[in-house]
C-alpha positions as CSV (number, residue, x, y, z in Angstrom):
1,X,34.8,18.5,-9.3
2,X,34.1,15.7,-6.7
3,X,30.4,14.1,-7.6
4,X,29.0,14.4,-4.2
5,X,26.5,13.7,-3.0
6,X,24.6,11.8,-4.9
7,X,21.7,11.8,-2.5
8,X,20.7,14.1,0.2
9,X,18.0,13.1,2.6
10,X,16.1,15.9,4.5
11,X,13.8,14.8,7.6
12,X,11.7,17.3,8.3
13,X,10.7,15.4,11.9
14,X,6.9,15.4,12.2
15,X,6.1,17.6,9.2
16,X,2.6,17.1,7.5
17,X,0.8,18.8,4.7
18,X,-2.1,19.9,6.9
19,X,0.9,22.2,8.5
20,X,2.8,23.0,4.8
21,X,0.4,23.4,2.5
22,X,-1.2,26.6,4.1
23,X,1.7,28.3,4.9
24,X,2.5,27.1,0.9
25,X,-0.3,29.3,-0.1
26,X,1.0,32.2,2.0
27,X,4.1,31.9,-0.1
28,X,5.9,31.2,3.4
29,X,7.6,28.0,1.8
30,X,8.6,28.9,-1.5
31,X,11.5,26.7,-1.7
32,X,9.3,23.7,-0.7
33,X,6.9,24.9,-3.3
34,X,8.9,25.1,-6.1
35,X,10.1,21.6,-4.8
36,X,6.3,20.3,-4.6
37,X,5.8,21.8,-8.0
38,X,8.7,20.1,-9.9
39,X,8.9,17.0,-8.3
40,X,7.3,13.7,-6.9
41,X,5.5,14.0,-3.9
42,X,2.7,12.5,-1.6
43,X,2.1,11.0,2.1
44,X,4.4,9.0,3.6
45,X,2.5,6.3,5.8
46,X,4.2,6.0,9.1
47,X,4.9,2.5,11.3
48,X,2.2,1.3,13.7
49,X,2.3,3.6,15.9
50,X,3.8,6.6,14.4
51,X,6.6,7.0,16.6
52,X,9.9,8.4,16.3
53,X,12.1,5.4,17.7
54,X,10.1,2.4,15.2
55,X,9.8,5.2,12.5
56,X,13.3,6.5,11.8
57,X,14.5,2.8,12.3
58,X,12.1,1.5,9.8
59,X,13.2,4.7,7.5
60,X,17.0,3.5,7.9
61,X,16.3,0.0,7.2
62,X,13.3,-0.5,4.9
63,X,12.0,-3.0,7.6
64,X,9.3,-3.5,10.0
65,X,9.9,-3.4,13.8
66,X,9.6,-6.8,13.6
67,X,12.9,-7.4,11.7
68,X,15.2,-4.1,13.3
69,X,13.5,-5.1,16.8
70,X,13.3,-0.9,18.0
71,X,9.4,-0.2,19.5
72,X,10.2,2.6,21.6
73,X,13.4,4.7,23.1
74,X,13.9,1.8,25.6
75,X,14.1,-2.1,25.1
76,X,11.6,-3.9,25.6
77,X,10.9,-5.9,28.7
78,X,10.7,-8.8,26.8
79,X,14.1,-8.2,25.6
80,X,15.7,-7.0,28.9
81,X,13.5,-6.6,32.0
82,X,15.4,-3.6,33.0
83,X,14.5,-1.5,30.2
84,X,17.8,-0.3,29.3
85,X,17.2,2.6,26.8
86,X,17.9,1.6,23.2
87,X,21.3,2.3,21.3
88,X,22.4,1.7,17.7
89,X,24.1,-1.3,18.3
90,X,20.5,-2.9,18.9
91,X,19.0,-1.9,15.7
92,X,19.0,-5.4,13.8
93,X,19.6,-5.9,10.2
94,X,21.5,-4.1,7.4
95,X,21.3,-0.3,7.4
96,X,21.8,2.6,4.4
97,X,25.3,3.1,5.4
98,X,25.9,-1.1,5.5
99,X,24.4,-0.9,2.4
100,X,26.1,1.3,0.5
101,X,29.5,0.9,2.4
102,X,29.3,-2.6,0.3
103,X,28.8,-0.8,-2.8
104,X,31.8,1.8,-2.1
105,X,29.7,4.7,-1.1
106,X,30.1,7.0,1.6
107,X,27.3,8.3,3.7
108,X,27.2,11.1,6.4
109,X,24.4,11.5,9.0
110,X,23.7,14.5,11.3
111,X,21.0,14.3,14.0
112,X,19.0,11.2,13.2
113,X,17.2,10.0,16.1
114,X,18.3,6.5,17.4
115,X,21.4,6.8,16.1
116,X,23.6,7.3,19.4
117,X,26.4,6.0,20.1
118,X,28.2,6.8,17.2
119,X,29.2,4.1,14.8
120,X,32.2,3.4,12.6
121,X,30.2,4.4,9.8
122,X,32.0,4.3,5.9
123,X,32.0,8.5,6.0
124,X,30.9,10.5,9.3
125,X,28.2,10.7,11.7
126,X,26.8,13.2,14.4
127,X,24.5,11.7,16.8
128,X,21.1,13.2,17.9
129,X,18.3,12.1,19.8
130,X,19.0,9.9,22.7
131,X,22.4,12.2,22.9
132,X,23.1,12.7,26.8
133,X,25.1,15.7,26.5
134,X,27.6,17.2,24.5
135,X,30.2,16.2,27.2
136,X,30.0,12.6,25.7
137,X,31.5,11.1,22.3
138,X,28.7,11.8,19.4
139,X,30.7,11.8,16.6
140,X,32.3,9.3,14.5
141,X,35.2,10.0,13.7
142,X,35.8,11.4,16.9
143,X,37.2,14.5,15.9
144,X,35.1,15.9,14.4
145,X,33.1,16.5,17.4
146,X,36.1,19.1,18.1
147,X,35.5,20.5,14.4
148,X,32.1,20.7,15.1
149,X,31.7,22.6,18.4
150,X,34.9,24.6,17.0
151,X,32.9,25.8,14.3
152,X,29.7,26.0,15.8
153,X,30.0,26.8,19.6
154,X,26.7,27.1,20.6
155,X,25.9,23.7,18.6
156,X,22.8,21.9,20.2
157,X,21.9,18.2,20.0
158,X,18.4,18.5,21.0
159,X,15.7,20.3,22.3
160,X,13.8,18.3,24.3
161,X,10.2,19.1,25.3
162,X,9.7,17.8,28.4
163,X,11.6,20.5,30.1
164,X,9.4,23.2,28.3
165,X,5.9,24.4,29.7
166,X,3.4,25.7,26.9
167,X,1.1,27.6,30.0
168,X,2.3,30.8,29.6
169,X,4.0,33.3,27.0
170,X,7.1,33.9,28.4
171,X,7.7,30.0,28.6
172,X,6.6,29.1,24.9
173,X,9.1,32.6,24.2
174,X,11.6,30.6,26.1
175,X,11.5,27.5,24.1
176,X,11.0,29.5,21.0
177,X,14.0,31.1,21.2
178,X,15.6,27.7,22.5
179,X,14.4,25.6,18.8
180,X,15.3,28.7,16.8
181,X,19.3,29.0,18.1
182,X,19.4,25.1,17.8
183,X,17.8,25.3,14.2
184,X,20.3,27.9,12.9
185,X,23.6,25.7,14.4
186,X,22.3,22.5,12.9
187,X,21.1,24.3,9.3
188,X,25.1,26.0,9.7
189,X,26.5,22.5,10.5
190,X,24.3,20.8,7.9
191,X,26.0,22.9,5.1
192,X,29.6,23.1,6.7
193,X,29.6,18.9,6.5
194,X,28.7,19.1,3.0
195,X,31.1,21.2,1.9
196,X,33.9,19.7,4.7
197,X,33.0,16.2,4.4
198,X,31.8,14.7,1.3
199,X,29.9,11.9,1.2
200,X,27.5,9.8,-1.7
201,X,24.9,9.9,0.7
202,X,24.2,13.0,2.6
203,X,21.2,13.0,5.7
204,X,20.2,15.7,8.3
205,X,17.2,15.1,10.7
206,X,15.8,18.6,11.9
207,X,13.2,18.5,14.6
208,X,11.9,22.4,14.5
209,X,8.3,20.7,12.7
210,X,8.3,18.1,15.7
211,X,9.0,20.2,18.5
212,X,6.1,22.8,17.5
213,X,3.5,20.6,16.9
214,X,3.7,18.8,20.3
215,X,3.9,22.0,22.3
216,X,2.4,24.6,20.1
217,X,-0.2,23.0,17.6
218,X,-3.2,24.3,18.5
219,X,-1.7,27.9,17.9
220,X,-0.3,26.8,14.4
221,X,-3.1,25.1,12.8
222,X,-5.9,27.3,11.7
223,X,-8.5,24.9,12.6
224,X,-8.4,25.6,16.4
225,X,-10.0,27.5,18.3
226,X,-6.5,28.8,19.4
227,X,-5.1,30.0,16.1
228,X,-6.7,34.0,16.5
229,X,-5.9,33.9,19.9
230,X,-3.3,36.6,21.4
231,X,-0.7,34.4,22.0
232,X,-1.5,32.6,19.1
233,X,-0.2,35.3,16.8
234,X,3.0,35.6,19.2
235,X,3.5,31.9,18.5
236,X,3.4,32.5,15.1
237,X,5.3,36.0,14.2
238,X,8.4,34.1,16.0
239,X,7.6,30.2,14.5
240,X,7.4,32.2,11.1
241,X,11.6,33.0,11.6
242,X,12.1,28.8,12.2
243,X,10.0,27.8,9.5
244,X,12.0,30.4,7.2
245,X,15.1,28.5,8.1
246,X,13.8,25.3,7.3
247,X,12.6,26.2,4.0
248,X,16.2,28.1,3.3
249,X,17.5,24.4,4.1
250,X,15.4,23.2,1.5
251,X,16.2,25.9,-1.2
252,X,20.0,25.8,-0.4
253,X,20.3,22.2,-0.7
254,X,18.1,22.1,-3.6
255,X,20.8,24.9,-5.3
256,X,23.9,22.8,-4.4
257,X,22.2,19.5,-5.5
258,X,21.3,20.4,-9.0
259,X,25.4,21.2,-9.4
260,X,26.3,17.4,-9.4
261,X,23.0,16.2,-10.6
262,X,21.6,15.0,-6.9
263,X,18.6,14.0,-5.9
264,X,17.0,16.0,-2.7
265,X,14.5,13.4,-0.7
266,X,12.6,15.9,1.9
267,X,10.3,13.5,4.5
268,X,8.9,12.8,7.5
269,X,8.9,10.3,10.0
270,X,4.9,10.9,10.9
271,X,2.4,13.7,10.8
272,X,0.6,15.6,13.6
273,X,-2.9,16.8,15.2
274,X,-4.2,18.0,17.9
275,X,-4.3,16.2,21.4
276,X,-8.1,15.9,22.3
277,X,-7.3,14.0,25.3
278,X,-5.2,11.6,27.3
279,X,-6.4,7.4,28.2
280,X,-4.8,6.5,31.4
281,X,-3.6,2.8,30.3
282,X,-2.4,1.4,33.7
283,X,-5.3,2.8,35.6
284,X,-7.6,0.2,33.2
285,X,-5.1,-2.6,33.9
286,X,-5.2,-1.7,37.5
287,X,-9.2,-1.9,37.6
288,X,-8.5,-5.1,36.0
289,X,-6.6,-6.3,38.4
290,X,-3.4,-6.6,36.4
291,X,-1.1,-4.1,38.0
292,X,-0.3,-2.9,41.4
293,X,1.9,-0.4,42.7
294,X,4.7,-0.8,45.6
295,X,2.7,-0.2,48.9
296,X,4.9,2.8,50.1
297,X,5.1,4.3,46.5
298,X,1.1,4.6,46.1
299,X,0.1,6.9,48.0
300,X,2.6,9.2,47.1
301,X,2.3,8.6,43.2
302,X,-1.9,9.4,43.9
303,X,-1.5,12.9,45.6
304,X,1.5,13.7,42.9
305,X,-0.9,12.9,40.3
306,X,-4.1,14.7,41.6
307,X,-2.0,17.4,42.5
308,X,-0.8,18.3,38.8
309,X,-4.0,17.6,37.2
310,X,-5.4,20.2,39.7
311,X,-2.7,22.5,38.8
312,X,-3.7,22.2,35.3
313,X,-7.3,23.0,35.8
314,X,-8.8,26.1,34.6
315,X,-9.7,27.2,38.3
316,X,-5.7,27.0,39.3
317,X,-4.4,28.8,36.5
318,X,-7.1,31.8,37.1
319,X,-6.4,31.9,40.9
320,X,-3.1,31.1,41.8
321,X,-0.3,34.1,40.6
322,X,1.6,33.6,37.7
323,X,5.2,33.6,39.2
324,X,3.9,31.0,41.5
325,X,2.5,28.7,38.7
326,X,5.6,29.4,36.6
327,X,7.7,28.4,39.3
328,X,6.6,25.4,40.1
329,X,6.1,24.1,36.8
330,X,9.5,25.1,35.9
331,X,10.8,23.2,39.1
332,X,9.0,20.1,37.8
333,X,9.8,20.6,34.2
334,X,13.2,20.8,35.0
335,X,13.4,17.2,36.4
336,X,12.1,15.8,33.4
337,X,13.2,14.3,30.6
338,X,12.1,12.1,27.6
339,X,14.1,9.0,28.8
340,X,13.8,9.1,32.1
341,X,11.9,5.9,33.5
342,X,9.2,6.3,35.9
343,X,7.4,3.6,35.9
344,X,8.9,0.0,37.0
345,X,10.7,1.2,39.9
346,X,6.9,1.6,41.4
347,X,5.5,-1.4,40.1
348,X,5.2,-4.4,42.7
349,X,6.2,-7.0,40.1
350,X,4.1,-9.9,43.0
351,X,1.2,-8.2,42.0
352,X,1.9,-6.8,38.3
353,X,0.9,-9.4,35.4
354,X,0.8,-6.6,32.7
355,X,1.7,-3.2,32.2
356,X,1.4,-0.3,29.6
357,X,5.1,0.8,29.2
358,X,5.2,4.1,27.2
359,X,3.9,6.7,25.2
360,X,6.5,5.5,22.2
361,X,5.4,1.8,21.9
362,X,2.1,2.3,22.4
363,X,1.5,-1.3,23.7
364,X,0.8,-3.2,26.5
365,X,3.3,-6.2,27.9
366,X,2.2,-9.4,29.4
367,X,5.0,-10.5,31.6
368,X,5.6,-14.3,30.6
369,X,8.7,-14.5,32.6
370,X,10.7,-13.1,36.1
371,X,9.7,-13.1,39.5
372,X,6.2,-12.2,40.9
373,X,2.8,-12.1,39.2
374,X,3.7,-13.9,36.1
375,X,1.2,-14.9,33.3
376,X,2.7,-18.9,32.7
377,X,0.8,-21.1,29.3
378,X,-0.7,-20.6,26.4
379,X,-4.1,-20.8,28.2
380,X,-3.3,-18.3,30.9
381,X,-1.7,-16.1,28.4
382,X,-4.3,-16.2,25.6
383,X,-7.0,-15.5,28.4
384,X,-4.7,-12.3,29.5
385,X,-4.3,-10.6,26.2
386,X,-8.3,-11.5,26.0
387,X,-9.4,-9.5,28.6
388,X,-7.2,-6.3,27.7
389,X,-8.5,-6.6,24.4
390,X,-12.2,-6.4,25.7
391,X,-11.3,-3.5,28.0
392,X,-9.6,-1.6,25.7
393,X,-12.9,-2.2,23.1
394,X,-15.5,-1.0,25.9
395,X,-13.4,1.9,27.0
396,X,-15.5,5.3,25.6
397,X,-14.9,8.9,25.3
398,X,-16.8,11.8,27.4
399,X,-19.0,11.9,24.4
400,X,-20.2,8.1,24.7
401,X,-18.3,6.9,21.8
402,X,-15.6,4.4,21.2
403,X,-11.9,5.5,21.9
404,X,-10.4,2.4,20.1
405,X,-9.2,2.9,16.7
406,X,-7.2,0.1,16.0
407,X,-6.2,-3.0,17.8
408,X,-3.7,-5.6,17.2
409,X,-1.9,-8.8,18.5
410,X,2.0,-8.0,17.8
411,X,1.3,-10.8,15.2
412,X,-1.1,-8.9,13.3
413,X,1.3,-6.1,12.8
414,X,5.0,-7.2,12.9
415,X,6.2,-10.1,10.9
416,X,10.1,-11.1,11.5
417,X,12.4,-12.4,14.5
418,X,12.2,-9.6,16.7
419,X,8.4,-10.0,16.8
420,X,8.4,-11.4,20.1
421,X,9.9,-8.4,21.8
422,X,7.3,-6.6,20.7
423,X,4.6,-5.1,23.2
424,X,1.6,-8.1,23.5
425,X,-0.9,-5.6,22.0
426,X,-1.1,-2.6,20.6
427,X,-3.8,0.2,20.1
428,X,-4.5,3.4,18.6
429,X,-7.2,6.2,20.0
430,X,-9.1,8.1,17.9
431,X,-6.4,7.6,15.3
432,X,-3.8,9.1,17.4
433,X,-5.8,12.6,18.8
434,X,-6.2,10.3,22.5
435,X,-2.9,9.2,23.7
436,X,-2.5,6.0,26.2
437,X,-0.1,7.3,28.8
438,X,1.8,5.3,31.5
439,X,0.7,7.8,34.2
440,X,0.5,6.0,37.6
441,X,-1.7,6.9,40.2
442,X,-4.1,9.0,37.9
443,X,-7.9,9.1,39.6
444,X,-9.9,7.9,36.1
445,X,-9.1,6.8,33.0
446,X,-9.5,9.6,30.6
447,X,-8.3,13.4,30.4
448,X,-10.1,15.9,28.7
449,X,-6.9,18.1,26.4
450,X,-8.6,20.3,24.2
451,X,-7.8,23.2,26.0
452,X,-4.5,22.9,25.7
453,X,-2.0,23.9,22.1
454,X,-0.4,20.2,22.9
455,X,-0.4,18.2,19.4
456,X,1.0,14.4,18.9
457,X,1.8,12.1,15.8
458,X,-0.6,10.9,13.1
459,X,-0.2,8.3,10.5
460,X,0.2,10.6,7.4
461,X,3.9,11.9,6.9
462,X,5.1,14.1,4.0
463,X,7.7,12.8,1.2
464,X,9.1,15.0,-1.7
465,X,11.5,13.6,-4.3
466,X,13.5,16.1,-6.8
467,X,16.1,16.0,-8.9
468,X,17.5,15.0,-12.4
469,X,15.1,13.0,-14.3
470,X,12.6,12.6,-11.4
471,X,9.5,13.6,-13.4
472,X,6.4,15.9,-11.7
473,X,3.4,13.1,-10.3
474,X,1.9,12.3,-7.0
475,X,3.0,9.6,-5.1
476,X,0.1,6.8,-4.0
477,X,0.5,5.0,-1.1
478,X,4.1,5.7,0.5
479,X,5.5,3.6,3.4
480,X,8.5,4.3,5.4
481,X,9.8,1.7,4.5
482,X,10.5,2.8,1.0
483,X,12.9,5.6,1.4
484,X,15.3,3.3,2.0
485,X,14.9,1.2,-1.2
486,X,14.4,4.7,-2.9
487,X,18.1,6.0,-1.5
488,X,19.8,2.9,-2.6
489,X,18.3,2.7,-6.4
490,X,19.0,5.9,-6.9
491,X,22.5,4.8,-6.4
492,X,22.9,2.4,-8.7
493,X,23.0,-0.4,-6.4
494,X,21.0,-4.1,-6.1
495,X,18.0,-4.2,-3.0
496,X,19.3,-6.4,-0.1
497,X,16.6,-8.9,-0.5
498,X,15.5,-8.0,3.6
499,X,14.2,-4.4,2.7
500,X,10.5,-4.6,2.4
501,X,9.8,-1.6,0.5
502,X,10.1,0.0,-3.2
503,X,11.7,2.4,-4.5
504,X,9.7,5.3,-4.9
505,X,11.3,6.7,-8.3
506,X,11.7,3.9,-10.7
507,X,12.2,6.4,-13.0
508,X,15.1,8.3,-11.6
509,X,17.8,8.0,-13.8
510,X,20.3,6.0,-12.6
């Protein structure tokens, strides 16, 4: 019988104990918990910030952004003023597959995020995240993107949030029902590569955990005011099906593992909370003087942005109809998408010295170079960064408080060649519950969200090793970078001296 695989990775994408735990104690879970309970587990720290395009890259390379150069779905303006969303072929360094590929090991990848356009690859992979459509290549090899759909005709390559509206029932049903069909088809597809196409490595990315909590948190975590609410119980009698599927995922591969001695790695890329408001980052820059729109763009971008945030206030959804309010947020949801760019086609770039690019990269860039308003020397530059830096310390909550927790030059936090794409400074809100937005046009600088279910990342990721001779502990003080050190010693093979983590199971038998 062929010996594969000798590893299979799991990412459960934005899963956190604060979610599994409880529905662990329901007995919801109980392949995770029988997992949990004979096996190593702990928090997995995520990158700064805890994003999904530096997370998963950091998980693939055991580096920091600073070395594999990915901050957010697009480049960086630093590396190409245009933005150009981000593909494999920019990821820097060696990766798992590299890796092993030198140690004669296969490895086969289905849905990890930044992984698009497929790669020759020693094994297979299906491309996820970042996947235009299914009408272009997103397999390597390429047939077995015909095997794929073949087998699995209503196969999905994401579900992307944008386009859903969490306002009413029937919408959250829609998307629901949306994340549960595209769970099932990748959970089928998972298990049909496995037994089709063997590989020493074997990883599936699933997004159900991810895609919940940004929509639906507030009616999933116990701790809101939401959770006993009528829809709220809707949410979860049909969230209960996709959670089931996830934890059959587990138990399955669990089963299959144990027959050739495997070990099952079940993580996360970052964790989740609730949204408790949004900081509008290019309306401070703009009060500072620092950014400008284009003169015929302005006005526009002001009444579009007024005109949503009054269609989210209480008073609009309690007096306008229903069908009217669904329609017209299903008009503008449909337009939307995670990668499309709205912001520096309204910029004027003669009056623009700085600008907070995305939601992703949670940074701000300090244009050094190009045409227009240009910050040129050290001096000039230094004093730049200076000022955001003080702004983004005085800037305080509704409640009189500080919103700033955490603050860093790029050099505080990277280290490595791709450093200086990175954004000029980074910052964190109330540890992730505020999120910096690149909203143009808003009227202040902060939005009150704790009306709404929306949830967003935090810090503290899950991690779960099991298998032969990985003993029962807690783990202390896991990085993403370590899952990659962790895949290739259980492998047998040497670290490339670039990874900067450990492996998490020294005592794995090897």
């Amino acid at each position: 019988m062929d010996n594969k695989p000798k590893v299979v990775v799991i990412g459960l994408d934005g899963a956190t104990f604060d979610q599994l735990m409880p529905l662990i104690g329901e007995d919801r879970l109980p392949s995770l918990a029988r997992m949990i309970s004979q096996g190593a587990w702990g928090t997995l720290r995520s990158t700064v910030p805890c994003t999904t395009p530096p997370a998963w890259s950091s998980m693939l390379t055991g580096t920091n952004p600073g070395r594999h150069g990915i901050f957010d779905f697009r480049m960086t303006p630093h590396a190409d003023p245009s933005r150009r969303l981000v593909d494999l072929g920019k990821m820097k360094g060696l990766k798992l597959w590299d890796v092993l590929g030198r140690g004669g090991m296969t490895s086969g990848f289905l849905g990890v995020p930044v992984m698009y356009p497929p790669a020759p690859v020693p094994g297979w992979m299906v491309c996820g995240m970042m996947t235009p459509s299914r009408d272009v290549p997103f397999t390597w090899p390429a047939e077995l993107q015909h095997e794929l759909i073949g087998a699995f005709p209503g196969y999905t390559i994401d579900v992307d949030i944008p386009r859903y509206d969490n306002t009413f029932w029937e919408d959250i049903e829609i998307f629901l029902d949306d994340l549960q069909r595209h769970t099932r088809a990748q959970v089928d597809a998972f298990f049909h590569l496995w037994e089709r196409r063997p590989t020493d490595l074997l990883m599936g990315v699933f997004v159900a955990t991810d895609r919940i909590g940004h929509l639906l948190w507030k009616y999933v975590d116990r701790r809101q005011p939401h959770y006993g609410s009528a829809v709220g119980r809707k949410v979860r009698a049909k969230a209960a099906a996709i959670y089931a599927m996830v934890d059959e995922l587990v138990g399955r591969a669990c089963e299959r593992a144990a027959r050739t001695g495997a070990a099952v790695i079940v993580m996360s890329d970052h964790g989740f909370g609730p949204t408790e408001g949004y900081f509008n980052a290019n309306r401070m820059l703009e009060e500072l003087g620092l950014l400008a729109m284009r003169g015929e763009v302005a006005v526009r971008k002001r009444l579009f942005a007024r005109a949503w945030e009054a269609g989210d206030s209480r008073l609009a959804r309690a007096l306008l109809p229903k069908a009217l309010q669904r329609g017209v947020r299903g008009r503008l949801r449909g337009r939307r998408s995670s990668f499309v760019n709205d912001l520096e086609p309204f910029l004027d770039f003669d009056r623009t010295s700085a600008f907070y690019a995305s939601i992703p990269c949670h940074g701000i860039f300090i244009r050094r170079a190009g045409a227009g308003a240009v910050v040129a020397g050290k001096a000039a530059y230094d004093g730049t960064r200076g000022r955001i830096r003080r702004a983004l310390e005085q800037a305080r909550h509704p409640d009189g408080g500080p919103l700033l927790s955490g603050l860093w030059d790029r050099e505080e936090l990277y280290r490595g060649p791709m450093t200086a794409h990175a954004p000029d400074v980074v910052f964190a809100m109330r540890d992730f519950a505020v999120i910096p937005r690149p909203l143009l046009g808003a009227a202040g600088l902060y939005r009150d969200m704790r009306g709404w279910p929306n949830g967003f990342h935090r810090m503290e990721g899950v991690v779960v090793l099991w298998g032969d001779g990985i003993a029962p502990r807690r783990i202390e003080e896991a990085r993403m970078v370590d899952i990659a050190p962790t895949v290739v010693a259980r492998m047998g093979l040497p670290l490339p001296p670039a990874m900067e983590g450990r492996p998490l199971a020294r005592e794995a038998k090897q």
